[in-house]
C-alpha positions as a LaTeX table, in Angstrom:
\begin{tabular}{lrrr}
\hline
Residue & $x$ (\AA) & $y$ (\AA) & $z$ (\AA) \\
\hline
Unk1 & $-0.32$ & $-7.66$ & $-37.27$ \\
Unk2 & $-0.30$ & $-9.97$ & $-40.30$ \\
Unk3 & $-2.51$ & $-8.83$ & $-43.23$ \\
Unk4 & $-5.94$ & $-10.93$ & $-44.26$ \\
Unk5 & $-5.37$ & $-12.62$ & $-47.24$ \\
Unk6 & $-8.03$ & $-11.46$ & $-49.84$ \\
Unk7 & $-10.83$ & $-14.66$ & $-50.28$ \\
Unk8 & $-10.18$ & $-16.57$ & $-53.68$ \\
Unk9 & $-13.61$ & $-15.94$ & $-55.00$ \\
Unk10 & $-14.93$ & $-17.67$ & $-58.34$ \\
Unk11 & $-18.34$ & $-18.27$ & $-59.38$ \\
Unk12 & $-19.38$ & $-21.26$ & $-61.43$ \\
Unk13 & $-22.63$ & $-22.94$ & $-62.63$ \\
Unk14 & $-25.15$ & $-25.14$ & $-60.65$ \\
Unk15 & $-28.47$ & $-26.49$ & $-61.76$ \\
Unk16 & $-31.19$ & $-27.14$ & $-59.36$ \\
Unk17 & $-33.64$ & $-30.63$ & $-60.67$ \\
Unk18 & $-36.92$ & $-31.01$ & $-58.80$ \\
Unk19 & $-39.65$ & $-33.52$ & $-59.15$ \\
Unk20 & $-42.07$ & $-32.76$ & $-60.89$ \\
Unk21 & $-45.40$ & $-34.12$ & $-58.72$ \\
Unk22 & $-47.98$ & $-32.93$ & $-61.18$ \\
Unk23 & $-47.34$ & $-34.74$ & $-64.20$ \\
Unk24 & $-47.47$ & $-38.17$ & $-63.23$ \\
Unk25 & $-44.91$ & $-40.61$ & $-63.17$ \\
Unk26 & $-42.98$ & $-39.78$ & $-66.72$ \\
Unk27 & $-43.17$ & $-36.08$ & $-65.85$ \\
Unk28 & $-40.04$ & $-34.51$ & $-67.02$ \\
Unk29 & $-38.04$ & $-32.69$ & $-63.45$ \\
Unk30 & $-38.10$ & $-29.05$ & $-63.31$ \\
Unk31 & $-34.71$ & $-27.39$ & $-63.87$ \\
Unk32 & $-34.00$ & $-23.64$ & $-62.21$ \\
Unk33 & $-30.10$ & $-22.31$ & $-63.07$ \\
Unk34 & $-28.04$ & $-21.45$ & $-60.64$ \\
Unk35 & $-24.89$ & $-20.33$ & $-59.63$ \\
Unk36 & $-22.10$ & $-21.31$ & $-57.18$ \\
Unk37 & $-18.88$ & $-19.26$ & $-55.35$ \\
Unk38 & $-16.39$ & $-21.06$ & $-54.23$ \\
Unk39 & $-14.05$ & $-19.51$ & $-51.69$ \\
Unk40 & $-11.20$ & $-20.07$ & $-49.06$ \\
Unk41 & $-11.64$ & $-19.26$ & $-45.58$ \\
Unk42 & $-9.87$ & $-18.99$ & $-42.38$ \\
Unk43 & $-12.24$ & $-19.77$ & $-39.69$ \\
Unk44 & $-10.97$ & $-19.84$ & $-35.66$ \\
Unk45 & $-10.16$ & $-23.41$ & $-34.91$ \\
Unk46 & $-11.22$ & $-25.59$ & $-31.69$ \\
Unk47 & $-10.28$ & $-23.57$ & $-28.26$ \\
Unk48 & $-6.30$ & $-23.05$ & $-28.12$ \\
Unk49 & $-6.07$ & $-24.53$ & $-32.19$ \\
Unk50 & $-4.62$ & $-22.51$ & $-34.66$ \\
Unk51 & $-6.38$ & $-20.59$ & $-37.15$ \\
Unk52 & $-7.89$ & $-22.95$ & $-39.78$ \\
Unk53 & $-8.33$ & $-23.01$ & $-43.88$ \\
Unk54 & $-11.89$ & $-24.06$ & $-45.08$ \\
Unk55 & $-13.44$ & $-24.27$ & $-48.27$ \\
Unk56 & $-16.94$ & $-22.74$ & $-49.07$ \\
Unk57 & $-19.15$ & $-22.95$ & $-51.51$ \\
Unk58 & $-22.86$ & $-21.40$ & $-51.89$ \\
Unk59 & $-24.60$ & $-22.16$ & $-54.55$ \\
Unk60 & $-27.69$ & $-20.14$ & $-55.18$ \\
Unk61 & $-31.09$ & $-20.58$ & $-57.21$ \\
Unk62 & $-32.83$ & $-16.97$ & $-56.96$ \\
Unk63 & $-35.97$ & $-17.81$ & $-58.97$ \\
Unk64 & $-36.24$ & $-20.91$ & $-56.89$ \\
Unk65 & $-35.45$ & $-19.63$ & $-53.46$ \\
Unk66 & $-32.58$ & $-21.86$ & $-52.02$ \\
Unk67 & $-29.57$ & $-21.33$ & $-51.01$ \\
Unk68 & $-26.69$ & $-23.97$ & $-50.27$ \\
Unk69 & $-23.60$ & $-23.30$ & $-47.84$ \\
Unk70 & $-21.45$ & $-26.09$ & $-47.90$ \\
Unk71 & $-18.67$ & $-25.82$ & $-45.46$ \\
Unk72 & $-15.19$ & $-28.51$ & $-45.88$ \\
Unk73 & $-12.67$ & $-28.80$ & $-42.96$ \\
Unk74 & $-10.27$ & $-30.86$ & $-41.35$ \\
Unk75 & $-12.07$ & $-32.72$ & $-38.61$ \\
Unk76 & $-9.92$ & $-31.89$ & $-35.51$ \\
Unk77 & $-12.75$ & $-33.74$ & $-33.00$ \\
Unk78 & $-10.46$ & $-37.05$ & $-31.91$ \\
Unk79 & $-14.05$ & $-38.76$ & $-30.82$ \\
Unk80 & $-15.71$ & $-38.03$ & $-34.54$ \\
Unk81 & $-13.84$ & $-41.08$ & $-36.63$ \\
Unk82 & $-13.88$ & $-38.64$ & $-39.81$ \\
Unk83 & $-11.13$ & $-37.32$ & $-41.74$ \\
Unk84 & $-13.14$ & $-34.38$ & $-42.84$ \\
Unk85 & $-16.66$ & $-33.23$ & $-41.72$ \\
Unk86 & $-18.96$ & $-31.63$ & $-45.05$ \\
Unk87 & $-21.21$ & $-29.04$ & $-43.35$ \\
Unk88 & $-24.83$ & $-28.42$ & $-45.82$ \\
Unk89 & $-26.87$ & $-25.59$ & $-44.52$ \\
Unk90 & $-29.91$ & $-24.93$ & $-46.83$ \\
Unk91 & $-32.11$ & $-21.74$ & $-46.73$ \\
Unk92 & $-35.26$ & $-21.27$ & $-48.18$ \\
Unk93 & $-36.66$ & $-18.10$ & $-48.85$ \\
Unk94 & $-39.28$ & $-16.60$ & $-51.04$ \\
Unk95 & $-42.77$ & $-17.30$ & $-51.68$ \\
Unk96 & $-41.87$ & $-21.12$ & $-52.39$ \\
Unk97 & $-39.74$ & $-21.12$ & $-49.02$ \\
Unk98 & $-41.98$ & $-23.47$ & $-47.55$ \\
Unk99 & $-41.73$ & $-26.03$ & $-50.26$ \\
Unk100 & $-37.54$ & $-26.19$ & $-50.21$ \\
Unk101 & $-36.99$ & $-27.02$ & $-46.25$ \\
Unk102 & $-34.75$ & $-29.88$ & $-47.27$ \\
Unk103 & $-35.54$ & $-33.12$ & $-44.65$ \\
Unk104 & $-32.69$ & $-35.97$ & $-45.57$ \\
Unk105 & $-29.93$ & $-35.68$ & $-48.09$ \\
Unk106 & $-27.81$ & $-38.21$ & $-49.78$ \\
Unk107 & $-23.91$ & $-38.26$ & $-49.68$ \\
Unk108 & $-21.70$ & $-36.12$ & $-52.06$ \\
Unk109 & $-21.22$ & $-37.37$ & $-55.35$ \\
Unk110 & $-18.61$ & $-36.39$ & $-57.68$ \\
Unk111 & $-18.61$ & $-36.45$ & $-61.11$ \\
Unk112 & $-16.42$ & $-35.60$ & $-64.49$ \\
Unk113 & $-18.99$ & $-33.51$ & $-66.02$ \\
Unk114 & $-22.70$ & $-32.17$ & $-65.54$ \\
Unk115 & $-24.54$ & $-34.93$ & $-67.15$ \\
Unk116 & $-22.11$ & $-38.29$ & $-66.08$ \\
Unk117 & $-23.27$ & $-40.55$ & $-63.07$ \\
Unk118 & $-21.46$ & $-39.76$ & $-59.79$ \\
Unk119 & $-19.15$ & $-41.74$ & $-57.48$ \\
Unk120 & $-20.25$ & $-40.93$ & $-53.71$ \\
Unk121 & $-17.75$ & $-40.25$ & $-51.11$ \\
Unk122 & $-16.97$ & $-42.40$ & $-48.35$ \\
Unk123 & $-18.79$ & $-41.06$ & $-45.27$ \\
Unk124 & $-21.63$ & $-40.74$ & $-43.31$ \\
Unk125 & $-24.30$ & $-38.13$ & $-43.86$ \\
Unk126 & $-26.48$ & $-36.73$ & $-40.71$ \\
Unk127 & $-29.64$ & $-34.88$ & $-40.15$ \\
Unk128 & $-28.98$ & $-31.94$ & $-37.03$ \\
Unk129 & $-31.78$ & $-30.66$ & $-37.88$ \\
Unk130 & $-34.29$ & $-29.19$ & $-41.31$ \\
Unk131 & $-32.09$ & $-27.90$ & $-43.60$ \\
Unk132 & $-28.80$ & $-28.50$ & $-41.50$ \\
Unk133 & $-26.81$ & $-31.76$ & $-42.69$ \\
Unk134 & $-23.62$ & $-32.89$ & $-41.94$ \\
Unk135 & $-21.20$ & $-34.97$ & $-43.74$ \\
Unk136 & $-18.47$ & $-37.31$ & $-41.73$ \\
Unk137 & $-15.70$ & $-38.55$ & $-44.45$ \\
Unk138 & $-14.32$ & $-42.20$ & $-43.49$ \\
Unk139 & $-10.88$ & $-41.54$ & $-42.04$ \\
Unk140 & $-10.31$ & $-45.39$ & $-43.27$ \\
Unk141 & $-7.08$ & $-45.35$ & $-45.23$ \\
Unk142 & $-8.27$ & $-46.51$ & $-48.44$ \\
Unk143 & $-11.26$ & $-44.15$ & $-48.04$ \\
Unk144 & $-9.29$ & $-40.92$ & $-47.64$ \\
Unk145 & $-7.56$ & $-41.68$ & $-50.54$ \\
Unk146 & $-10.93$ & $-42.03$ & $-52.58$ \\
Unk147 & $-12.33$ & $-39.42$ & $-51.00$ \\
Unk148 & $-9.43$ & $-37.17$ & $-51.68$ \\
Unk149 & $-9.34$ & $-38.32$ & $-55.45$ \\
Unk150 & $-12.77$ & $-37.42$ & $-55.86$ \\
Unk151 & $-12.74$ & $-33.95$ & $-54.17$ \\
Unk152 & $-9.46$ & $-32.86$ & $-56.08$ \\
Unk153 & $-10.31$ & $-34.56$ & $-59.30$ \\
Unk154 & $-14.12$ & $-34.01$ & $-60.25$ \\
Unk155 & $-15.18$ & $-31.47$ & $-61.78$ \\
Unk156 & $-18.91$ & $-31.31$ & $-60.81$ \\
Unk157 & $-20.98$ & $-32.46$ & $-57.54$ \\
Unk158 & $-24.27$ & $-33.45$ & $-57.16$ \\
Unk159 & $-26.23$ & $-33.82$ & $-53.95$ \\
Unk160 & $-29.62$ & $-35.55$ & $-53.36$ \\
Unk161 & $-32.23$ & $-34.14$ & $-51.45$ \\
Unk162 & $-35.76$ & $-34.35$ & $-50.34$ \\
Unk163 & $-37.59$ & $-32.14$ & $-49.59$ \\
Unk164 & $-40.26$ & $-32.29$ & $-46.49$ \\
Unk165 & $-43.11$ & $-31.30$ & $-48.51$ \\
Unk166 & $-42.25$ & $-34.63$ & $-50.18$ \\
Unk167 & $-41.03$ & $-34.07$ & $-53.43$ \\
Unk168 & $-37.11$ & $-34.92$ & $-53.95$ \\
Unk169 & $-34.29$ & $-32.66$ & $-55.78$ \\
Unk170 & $-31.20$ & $-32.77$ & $-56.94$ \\
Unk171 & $-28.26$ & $-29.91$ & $-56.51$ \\
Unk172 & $-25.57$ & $-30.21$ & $-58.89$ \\
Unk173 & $-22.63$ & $-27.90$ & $-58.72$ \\
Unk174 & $-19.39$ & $-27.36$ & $-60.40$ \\
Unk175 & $-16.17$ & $-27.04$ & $-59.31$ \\
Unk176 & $-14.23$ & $-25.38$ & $-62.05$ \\
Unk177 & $-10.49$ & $-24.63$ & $-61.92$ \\
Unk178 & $-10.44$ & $-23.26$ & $-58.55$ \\
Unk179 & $-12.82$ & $-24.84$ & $-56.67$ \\
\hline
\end{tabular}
């Protein structure tokens, strides 16, 4: 038997914007700190595949009651045309679970540093259902490349939500050293 190899676990900072709907149109968002693990995984790969290496990260807002899993694998489905597939399960919980069920998201976006503008990935995002997105990354040449760059080389992500009780949000997440 070959021995686990212990998760690389390292928490970092996230920040959690949200529209604020009762102050009119120059309301300033509400902001609820967070905080985000980032780990390796192996995970079973498709039936007769070898064991795989994912990387997780869940970002967490107690005082707000959301949770983010975000899941990043090699896409191994020959009829998905996606280098990588970007799994984002949100959970809501708490007495303001109702008002985080997260209906559409944007794509990834990358960025140097917390407040900079991001550069989105190349990909695809899809709705399977509230609070379950997924992510297809272009397996275009020049896209995986991009894509890559960004991944590796940004620091901080952001991703664009909104929320089915209508008002939108913003995650952003960083990836530290070694995320």
């Amino acid at each position: 038997p070959t021995q686990a190899q212990p998760d690389l676990a390292v928490t970092q900072r996230a920040v959690l914007y949200e529209e604020n709907m009762g102050g009119g149109a120059n309301a300033t968002p509400t902001t609820t700190q967070g905080r985000v693990v980032w780990r390796l995984d192996t995970v079973p790969g498709e039936q007769g595949q070898q064991l795989e290496t994912v990387v997780r990260a869940t970002a967490d807002f107690p005082e707000a009651g959301l949770t983010l899993a975000m899941t990043v694998r090699r896409n191994l489905d020959a009829t998905l045309p996606a280098s990588h597939t970007i799994e984002l399960a949100f959970t809501p919980s708490g007495p303001t679970a109702a008002r985080h069920n997260v209906q559409d998201i944007g794509l990834l976006q990358g960025k140097d540093d917390e407040g900079a503008r991001g550069s989105p990935v190349a990909g695809l995002p899809v709705r399977v259902r509230e609070n379950l997105f997924l992510i297809g990354l272009s397996s275009l040449p020049n896209d995986i490349e991009r894509n890559t760059d960004i991944l590796l080389h940004k620091n901080w992500f952001d991703i664009t939500l909104k929320f089915a009780a209508g008002p939108r949000g913003i995650i952003a997440f960083e990836k530290g050293t070694a995320g």
